[in-house]
DOTOR-698888 format. One record per residue (C-alpha): residue in one letter; y, z, x; residue number from 1. Coordinates in steps of 0.2 Angstrom, whole numbers. Example, Ala and Ser with C-alpha at 12.3 -4.5 7.8 and 13.67 -1.06 7.14 Angstrom:
2
+------+-------+-------+-------+-----+
| rest | north |    up |  east |  nr |
+------+-------+-------+-------+-----+
|    A |   -22 |    39 |    62 |   1 |
|    S |    -5 |    36 |    68 |   2 |
+------+-------+-------+-------+-----+
***
This chain:
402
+------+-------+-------+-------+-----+
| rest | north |    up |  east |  nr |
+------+-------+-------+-------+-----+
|    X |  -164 |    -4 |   -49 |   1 |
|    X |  -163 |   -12 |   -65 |   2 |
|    X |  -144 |   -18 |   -72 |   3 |
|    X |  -142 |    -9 |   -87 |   4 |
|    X |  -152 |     7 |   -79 |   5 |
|    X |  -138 |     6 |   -66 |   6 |
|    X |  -124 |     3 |   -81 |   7 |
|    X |  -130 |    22 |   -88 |   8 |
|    X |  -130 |    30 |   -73 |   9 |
|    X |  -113 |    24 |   -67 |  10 |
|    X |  -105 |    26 |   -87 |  11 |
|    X |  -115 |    44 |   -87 |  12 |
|    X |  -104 |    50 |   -71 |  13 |
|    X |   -86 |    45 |   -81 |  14 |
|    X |   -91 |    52 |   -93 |  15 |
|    X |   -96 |    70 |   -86 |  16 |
|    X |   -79 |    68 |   -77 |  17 |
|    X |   -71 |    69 |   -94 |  18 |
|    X |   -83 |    84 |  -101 |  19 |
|    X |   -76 |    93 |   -84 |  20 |
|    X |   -59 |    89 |   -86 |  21 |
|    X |   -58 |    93 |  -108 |  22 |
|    X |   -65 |   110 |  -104 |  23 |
|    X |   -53 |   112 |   -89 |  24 |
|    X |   -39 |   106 |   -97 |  25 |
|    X |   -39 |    93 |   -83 |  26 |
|    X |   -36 |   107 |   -72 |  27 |
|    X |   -50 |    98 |   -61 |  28 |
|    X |   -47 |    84 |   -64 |  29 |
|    X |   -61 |    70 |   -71 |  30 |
|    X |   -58 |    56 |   -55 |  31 |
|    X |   -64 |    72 |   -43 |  32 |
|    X |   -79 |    76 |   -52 |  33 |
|    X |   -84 |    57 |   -53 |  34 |
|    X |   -81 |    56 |   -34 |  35 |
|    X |   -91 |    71 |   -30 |  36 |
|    X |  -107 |    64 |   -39 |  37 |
|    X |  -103 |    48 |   -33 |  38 |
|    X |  -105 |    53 |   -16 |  39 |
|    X |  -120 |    64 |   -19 |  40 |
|    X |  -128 |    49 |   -26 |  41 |
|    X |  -123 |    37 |   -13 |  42 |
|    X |  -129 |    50 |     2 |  43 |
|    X |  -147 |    51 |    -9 |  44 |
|    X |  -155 |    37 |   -20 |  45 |
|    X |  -139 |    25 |   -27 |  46 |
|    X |  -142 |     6 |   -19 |  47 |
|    X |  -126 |     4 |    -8 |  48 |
|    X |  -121 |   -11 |   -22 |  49 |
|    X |  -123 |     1 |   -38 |  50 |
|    X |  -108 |    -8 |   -43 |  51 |
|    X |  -112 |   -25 |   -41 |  52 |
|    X |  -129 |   -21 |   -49 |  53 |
|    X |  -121 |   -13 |   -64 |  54 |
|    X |  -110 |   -31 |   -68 |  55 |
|    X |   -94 |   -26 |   -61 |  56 |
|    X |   -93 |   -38 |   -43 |  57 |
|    X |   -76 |   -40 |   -35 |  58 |
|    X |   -70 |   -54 |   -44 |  59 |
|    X |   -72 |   -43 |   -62 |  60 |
|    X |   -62 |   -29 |   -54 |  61 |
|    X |   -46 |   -43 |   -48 |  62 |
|    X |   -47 |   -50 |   -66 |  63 |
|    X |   -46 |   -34 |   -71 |  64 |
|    X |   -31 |   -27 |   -61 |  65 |
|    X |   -22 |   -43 |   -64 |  66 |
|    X |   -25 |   -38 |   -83 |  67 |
|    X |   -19 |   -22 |   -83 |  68 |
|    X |    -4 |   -21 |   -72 |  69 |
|    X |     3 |   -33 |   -82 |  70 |
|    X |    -1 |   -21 |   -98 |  71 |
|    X |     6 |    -6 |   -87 |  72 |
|    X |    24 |   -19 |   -88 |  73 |
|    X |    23 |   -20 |  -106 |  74 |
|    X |    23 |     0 |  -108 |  75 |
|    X |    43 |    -1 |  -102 |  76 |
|    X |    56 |     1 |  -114 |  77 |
|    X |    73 |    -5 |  -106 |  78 |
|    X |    81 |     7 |  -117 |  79 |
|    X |    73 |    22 |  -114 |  80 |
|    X |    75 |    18 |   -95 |  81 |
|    X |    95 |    16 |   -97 |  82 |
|    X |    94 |    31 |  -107 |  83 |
|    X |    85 |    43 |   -95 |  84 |
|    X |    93 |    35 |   -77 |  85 |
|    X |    95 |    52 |   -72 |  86 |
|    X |    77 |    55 |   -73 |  87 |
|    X |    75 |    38 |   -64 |  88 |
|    X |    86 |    43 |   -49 |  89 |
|    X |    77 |    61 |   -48 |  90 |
|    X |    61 |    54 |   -47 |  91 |
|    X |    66 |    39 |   -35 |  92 |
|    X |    72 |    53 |   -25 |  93 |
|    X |    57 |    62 |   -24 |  94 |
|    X |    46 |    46 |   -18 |  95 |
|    X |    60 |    42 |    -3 |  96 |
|    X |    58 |    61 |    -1 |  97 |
|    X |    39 |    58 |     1 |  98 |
|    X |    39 |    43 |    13 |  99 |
|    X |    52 |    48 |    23 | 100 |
|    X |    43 |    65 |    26 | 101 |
|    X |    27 |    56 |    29 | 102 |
|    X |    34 |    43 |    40 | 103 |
|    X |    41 |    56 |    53 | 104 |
|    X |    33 |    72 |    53 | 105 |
|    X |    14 |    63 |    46 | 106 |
|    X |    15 |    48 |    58 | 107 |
|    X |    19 |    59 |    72 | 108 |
|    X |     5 |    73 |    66 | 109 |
|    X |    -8 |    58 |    58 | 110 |
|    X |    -3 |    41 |    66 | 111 |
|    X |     8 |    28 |    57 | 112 |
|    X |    -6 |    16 |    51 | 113 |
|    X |   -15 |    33 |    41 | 114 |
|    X |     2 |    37 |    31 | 115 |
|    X |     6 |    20 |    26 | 116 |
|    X |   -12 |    19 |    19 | 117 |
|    X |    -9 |    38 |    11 | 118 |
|    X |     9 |    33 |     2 | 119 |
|    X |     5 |    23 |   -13 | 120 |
|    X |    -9 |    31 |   -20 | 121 |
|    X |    -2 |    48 |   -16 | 122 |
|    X |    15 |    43 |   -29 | 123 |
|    X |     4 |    32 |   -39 | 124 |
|    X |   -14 |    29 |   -49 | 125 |
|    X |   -29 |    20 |   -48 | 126 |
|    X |   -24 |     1 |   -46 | 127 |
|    X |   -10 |     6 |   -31 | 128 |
|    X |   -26 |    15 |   -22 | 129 |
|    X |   -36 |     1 |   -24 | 130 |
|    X |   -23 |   -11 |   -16 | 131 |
|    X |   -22 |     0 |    -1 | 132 |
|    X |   -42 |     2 |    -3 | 133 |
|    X |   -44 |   -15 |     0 | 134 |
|    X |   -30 |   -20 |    13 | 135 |
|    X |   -36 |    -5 |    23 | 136 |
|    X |   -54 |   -14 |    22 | 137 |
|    X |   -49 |   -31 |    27 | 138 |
|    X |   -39 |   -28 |    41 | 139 |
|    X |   -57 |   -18 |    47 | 140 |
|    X |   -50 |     1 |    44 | 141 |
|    X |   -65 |     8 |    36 | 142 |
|    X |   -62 |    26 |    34 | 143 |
|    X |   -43 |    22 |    29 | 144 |
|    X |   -51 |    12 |    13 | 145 |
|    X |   -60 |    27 |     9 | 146 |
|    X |   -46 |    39 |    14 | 147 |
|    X |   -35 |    29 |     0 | 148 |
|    X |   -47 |    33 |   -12 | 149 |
|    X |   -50 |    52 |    -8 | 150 |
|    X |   -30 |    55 |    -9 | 151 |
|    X |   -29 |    47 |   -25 | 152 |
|    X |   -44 |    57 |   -31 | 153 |
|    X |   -37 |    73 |   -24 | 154 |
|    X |   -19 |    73 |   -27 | 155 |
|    X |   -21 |    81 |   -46 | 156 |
|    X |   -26 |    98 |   -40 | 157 |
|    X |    -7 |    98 |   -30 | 158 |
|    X |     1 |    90 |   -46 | 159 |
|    X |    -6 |   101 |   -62 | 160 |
|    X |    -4 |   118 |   -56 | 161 |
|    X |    15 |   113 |   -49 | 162 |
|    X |    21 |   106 |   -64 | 163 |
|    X |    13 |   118 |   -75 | 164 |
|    X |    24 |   134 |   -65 | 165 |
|    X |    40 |   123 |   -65 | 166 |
|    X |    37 |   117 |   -83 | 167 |
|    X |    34 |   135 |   -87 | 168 |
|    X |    48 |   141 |   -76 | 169 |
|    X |    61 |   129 |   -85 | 170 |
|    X |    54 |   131 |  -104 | 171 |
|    X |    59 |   150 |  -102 | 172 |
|    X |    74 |   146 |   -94 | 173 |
|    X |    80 |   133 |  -109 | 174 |
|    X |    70 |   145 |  -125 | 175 |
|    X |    82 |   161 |  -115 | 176 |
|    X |    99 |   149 |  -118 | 177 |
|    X |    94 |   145 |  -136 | 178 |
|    X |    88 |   162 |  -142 | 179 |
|    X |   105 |   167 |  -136 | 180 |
|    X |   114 |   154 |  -147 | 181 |
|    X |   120 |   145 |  -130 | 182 |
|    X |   110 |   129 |  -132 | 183 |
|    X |   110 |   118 |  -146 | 184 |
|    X |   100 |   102 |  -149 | 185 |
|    X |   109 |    89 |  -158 | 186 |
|    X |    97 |    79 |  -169 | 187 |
|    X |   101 |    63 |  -156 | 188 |
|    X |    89 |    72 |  -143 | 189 |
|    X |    75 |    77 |  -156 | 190 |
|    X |    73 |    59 |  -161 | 191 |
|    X |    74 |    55 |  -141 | 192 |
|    X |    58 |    64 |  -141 | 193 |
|    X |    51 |    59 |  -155 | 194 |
|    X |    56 |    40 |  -149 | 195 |
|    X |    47 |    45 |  -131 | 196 |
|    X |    32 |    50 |  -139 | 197 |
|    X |    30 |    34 |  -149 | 198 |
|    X |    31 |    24 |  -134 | 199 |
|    X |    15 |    29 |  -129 | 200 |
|    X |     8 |    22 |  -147 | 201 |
|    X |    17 |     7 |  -141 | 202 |
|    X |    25 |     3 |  -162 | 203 |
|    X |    35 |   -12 |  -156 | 204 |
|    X |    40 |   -29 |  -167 | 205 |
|    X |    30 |   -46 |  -158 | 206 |
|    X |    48 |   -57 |  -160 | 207 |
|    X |    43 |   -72 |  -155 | 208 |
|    X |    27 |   -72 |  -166 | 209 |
|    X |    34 |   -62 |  -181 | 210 |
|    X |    33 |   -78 |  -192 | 211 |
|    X |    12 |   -78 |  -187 | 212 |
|    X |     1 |   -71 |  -200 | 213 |
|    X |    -8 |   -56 |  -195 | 214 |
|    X |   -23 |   -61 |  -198 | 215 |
|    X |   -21 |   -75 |  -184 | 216 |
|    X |   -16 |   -63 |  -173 | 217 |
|    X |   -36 |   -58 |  -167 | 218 |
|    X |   -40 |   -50 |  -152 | 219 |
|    X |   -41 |   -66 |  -143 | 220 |
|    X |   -25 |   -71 |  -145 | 221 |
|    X |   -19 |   -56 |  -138 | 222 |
|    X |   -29 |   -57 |  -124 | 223 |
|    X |   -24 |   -76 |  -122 | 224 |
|    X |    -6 |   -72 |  -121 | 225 |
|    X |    -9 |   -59 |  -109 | 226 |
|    X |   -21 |   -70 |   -98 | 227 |
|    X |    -6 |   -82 |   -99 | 228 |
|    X |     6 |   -69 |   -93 | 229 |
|    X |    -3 |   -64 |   -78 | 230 |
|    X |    -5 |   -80 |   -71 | 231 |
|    X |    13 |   -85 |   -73 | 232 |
|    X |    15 |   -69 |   -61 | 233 |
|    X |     1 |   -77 |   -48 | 234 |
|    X |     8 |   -95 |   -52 | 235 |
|    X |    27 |   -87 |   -46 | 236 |
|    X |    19 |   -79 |   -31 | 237 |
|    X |    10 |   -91 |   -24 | 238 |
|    X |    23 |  -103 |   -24 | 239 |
|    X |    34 |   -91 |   -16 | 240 |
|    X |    23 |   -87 |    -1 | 241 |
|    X |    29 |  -101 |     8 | 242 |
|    X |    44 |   -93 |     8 | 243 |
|    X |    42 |   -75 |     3 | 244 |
|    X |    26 |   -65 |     2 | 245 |
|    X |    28 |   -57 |   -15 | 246 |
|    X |    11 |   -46 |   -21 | 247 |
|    X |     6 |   -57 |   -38 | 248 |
|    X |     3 |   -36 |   -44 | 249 |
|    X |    20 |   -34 |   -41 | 250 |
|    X |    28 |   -48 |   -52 | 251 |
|    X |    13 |   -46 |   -67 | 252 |
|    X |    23 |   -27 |   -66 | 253 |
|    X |    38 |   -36 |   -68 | 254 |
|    X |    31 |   -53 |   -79 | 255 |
|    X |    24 |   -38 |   -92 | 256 |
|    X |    41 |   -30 |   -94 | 257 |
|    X |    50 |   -48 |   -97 | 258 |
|    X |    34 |   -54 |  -108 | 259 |
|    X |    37 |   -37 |  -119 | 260 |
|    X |    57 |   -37 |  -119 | 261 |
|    X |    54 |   -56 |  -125 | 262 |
|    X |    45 |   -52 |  -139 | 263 |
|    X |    28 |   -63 |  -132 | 264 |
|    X |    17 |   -47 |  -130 | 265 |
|    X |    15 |   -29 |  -138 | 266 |
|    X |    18 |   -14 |  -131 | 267 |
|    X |     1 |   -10 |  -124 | 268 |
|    X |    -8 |   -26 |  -129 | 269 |
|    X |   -24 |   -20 |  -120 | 270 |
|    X |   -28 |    -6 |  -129 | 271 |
|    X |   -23 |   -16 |  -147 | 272 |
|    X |   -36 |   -31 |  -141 | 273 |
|    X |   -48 |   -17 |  -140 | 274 |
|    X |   -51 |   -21 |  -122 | 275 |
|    X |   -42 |    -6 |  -111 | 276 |
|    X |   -55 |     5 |  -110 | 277 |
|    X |   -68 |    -8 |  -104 | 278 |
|    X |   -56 |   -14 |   -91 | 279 |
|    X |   -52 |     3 |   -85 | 280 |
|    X |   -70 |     7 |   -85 | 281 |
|    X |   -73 |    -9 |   -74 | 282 |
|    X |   -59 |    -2 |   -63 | 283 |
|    X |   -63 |    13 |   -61 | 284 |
|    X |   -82 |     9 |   -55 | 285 |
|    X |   -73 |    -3 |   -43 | 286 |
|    X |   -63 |    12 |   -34 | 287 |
|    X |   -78 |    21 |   -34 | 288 |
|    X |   -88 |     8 |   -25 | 289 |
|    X |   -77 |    12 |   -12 | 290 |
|    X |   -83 |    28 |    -9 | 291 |
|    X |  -103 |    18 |    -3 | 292 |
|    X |   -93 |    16 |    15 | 293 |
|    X |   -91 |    36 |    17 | 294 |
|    X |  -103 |    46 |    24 | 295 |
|    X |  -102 |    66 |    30 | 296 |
|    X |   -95 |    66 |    44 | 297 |
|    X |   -80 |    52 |    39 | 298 |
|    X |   -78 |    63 |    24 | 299 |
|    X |   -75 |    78 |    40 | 300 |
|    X |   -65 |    69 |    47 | 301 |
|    X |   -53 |    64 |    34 | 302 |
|    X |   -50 |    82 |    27 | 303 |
|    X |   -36 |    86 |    39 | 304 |
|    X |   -24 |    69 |    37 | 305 |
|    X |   -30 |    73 |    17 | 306 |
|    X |   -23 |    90 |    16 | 307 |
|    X |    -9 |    88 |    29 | 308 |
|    X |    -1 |    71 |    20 | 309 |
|    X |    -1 |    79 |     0 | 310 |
|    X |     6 |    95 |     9 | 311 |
|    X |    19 |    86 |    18 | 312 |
|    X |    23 |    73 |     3 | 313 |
|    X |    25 |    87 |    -9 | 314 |
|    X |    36 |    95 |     2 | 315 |
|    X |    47 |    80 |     4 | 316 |
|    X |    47 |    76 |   -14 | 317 |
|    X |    54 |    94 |   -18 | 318 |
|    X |    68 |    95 |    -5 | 319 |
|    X |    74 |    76 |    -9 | 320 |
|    X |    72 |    80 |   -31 | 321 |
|    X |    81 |    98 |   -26 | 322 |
|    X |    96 |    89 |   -18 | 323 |
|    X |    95 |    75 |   -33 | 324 |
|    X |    95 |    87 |   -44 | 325 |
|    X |   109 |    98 |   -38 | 326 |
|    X |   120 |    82 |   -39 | 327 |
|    X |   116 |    76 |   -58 | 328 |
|    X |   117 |    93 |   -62 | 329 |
|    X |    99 |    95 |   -66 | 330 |
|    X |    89 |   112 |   -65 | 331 |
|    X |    79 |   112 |   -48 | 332 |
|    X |    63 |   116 |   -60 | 333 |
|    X |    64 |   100 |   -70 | 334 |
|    X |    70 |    92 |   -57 | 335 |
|    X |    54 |    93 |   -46 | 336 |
|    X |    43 |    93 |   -61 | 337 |
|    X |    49 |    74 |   -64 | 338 |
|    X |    49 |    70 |   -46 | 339 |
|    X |    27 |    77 |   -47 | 340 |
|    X |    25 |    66 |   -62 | 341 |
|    X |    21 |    54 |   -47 | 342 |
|    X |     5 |    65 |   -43 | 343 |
|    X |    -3 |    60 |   -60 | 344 |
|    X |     6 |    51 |   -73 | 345 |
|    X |     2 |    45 |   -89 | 346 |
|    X |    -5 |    53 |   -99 | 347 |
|    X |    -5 |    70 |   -90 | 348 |
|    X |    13 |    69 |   -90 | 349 |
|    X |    12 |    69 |  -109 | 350 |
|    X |    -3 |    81 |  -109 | 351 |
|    X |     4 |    96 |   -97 | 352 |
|    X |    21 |    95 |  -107 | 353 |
|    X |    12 |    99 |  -123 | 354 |
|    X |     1 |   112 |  -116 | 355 |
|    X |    16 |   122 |  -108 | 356 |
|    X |    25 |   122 |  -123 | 357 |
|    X |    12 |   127 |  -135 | 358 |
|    X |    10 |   141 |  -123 | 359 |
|    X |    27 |   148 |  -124 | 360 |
|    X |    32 |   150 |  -142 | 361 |
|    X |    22 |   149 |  -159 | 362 |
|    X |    37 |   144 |  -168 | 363 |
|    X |    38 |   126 |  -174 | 364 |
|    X |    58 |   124 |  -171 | 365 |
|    X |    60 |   131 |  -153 | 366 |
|    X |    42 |   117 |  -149 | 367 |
|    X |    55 |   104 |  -156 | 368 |
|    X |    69 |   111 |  -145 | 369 |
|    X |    58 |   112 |  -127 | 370 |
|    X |    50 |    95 |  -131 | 371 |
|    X |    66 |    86 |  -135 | 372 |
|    X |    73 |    94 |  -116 | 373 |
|    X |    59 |    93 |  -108 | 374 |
|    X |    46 |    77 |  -113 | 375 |
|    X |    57 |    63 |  -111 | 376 |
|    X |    60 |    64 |   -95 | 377 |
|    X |    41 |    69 |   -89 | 378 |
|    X |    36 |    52 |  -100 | 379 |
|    X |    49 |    40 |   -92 | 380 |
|    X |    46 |    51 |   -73 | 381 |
|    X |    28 |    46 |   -76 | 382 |
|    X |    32 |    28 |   -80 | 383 |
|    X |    46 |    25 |   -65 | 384 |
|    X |    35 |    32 |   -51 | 385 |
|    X |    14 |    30 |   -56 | 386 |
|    X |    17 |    13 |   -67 | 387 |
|    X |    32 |     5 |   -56 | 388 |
|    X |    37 |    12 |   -39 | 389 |
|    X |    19 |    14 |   -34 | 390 |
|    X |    13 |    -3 |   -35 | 391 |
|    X |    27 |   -11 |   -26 | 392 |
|    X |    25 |     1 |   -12 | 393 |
|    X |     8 |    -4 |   -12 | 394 |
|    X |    12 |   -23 |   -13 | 395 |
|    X |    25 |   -19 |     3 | 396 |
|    X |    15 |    -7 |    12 | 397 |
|    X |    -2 |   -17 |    14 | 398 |
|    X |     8 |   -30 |    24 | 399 |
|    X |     8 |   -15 |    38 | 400 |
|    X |    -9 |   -17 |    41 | 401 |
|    X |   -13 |   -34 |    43 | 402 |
+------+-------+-------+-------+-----+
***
């Protein structure tokens, strides 16, 4: 198979993924339809190193997950963070509810080794499945590796139709309060949202560069500085390992946050060097190479530990967010919505949010009141859990497997 005949087939998958999920609403989500025709094509006529032949080798995939974790870091704002700890603690609560739950009742039902691999990618994305993907594979567990992709793909179809119910649940509970006249929204919470929402546009001032003419400011140079970035993070961890092994992924998390605080990157660098969706794109390829080790009968056997953990995690994270929520003082139904952030992220988190409201009322005012409760806390849940929590667990938990 040629390389750019290869590059089509591989792009044309995503791509269908993303039809699917547009006319779904992402109710099935584009990352299951992509594995299904992945595997189809893998079990009949795809070489076993599509991937590879397609220009996206290993090495393309590291650079590109050093590359964006550390633009993951720079999507943090400190501020919001302080301002939303309760959102924080609730969704923290509802990831301890999930490994603890997973950790007794799973390792006793699945065995210890196949809920560690499960863990990350169940309260994360696409680079903590990959980092479980590939620890699994190096210490010589096949049908884990594929297992931590299949959890990752599969997760969303727990997630969306959850949050959606509670969403729903809560936006009826908080439009009955203020039709009443026993809720008011002061105009400190509407610009909350409104700020929330902007950090996804990522408008924020480049301090230690503002004296730099724009027109120097090229796509490069941004890419330079976040190169430069990420392998301060790998420079830090590896002269830490004889000492303490720290996951280089974990500190470009971290070294992304500083670099943005600082003022040395922009809030979202990627996509504003034009580069996020190729890196994504190489990414994603990546995870689905996985998928080459998976025949019918592994796929058989994983169904069981695959429905068991997401039904045991979700349970944990719902009795830990509960019991979070009842001590902040926090509705049990916005509560768990934040803690199932962790099953998706950004941006479903943003997209679901919209689409519950819009489906509530038609009036303009009452949008403005449910998405000033409601959206700042689902965006910084989604942050906490997918963007922060989830690779640090994965950068602790691969450890179990060696």
């Amino acid at each position: 198979m040629s390389q750019m005949l290869a590059l089509v087939i591989l792009v044309s998958i995503l791509f269908i993924g993303d039809i699917v999920a547009v006319r779904t609403k992402a109710w099935v989500p584009s990352i299951f339809v992509c594995a299904v025709l992945f595997l189809v094509g893998y079990w009949t006529f795809f070489p076993k190193d599509i991937v590879s032949v397609a220009g996206v080798p290993p090495v393309v995939a590291t650079m590109m997950m050093y590359l964006l974790i550390t633009n993951m870091g720079t999507l943090l704002s400190l501020k919001e963070l302080k301002n939303q700890w309760k959102t924080i603690v609730i969704a923290l609560s509802g990831i301890l509810g999930i490994i603890i739950m997973l950790l007794t009742v799973g390792s006793l039902m699945f065995g210890f080794k196949t809920v560690v691999v499960a863990i990350p990618p169940l309260v994360g994305g696409v680079v903590s499945a990959l980092i479980m993907s590939e620890g699994a594979k190096e210490a010589g567990l096949i049908s884990l590796s594929v297992f931590a992709i299949v959890i990752y793909v599969m997760q969303g179809f727990a997630g969306y139709p959850l949050t959606s119910i509670v969403l729903k649940k809560e936006g009826k509970r908080l439009l009955t309060q203020y039709r009443s006249g026993k809720l008011e929204i002061t105009e400190q919470e509407i610009a909350a949202s409104e700020t929330a929402a902007a950090s996804v546009s990522g408008k924020m001032e480049l301090k230690l560069f503002k004296n730099l003419p724009e027109k120097y400011n090229t796509d490069f140079f941004k890419f330079l500085r976040l190169a430069v970035t990420a392998y301060l993070a790998y420079l830090v961890s590896t002269l830490a390992a004889p000492y303490v092994s720290i996951s280089p992924f974990v500190l470009c998390l971290l070294f992304g946050v500083i670099a943005s605080s600082i003022g040395f990157l922009e809030k979202q660098v990627l996509q504003k060097a034009n580069g996020f969706g190729f890196a994504l794109l190489a990414l994603m390829l990546f995870i689905f190479d996985g998928l080459k080790q998976a025949t019918p009968g592994m796929m058989l056997q994983i169904i069981y530990p695959l429905i068991g953990t997401i039904v045991l995690g979700v349970i944990g994270m719902y009795i830990f967010s509960f019991i979070a929520g009842k001590v902040l003082k926090v509705s049990k139904e916005m509560a768990f919505a934040v803690s199932l952030t962790a099953l998706y992220g950004f941006p479903a988190d943003y997209i679901i949010t919209n689409e519950v409201v819009k489906s509530l009322t038609d009036d303009e005012k009452e949008r403005e009141v449910l998405l000033s409760r409601m959206l700042p806390p689902m965006l910084v849940g989604g942050f906490v859990t997918v963007t922060i929590v989830s690779v640090i667990l994965a950068g602790i938990f691969v450890g179990f497997l060696k």
